[in-house]
C-alpha positions in Angstrom: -84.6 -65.9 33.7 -83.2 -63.7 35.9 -84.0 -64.1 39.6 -85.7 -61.2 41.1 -83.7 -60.5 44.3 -80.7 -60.5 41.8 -82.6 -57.8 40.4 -83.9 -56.1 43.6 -80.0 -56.1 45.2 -78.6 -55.1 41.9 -81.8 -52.1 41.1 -81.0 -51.1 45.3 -77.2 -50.8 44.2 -77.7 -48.8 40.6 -80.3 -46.5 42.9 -77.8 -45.6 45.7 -75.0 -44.9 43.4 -77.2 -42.8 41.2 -78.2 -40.6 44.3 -74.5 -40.8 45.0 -73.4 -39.5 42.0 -76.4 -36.6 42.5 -76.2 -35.7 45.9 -72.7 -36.9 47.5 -70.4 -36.6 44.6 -67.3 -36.3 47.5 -68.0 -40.1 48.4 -68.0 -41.2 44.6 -64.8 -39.3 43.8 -63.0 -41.1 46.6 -64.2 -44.5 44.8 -63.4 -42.8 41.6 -59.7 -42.2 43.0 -59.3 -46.1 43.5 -61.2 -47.1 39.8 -59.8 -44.6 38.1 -56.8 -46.1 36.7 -59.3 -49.0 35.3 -62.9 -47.7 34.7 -63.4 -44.0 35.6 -61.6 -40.9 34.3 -61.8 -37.7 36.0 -62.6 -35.2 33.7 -65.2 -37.7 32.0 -66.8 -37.7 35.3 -66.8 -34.1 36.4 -68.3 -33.5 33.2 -71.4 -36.1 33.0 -71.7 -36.5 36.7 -75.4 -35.6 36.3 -76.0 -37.7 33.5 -74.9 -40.6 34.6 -76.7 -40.0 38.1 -79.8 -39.8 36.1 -79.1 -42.8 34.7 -78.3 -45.2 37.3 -81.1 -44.0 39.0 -83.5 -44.8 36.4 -81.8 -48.4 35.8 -82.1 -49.0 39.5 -86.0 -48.1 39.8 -86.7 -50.1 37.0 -84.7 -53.5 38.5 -86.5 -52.4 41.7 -89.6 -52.6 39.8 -89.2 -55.6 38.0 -88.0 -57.1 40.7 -90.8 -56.5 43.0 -93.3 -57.1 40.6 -92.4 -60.8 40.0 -92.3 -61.3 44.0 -95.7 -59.9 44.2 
């Protein structure tokens, strides 16, 4: 299986881009303008920036959770 801090450093990482994307979309745009000739396209992400905020955040609280709960 799975080790949990693999899961609690990858859950911290998915939750702090998530808020990223939500909160401080100027910091992910200037990763987005190093990524974007690989992973990211710009109007994709002006678009769904919300969405996939929401998302990450979720995937992130739930590795945080699973990961915690298997320490505890």
């Amino acid at each position: 299986m799975i080790n949990p801090y693999l899961k609690l450093f990858f859950g911290l990482v998915l939750l702090l881009l998530g808020f990223g994307y939500i909160y401080r979309p100027d910091i992910i745009e200037r990763i987005n303008r190093v990524l974007k000739e690989t992973l990211l396209n710009d109007s994709y992400l002006a678009l769904h920036r919300r969405n996939w905020g929401f998302l990450l955040v979720l995937l992130g609280a739930t590795l945080l959770y699973m990961g915690l709960s298997r320490l505890i």
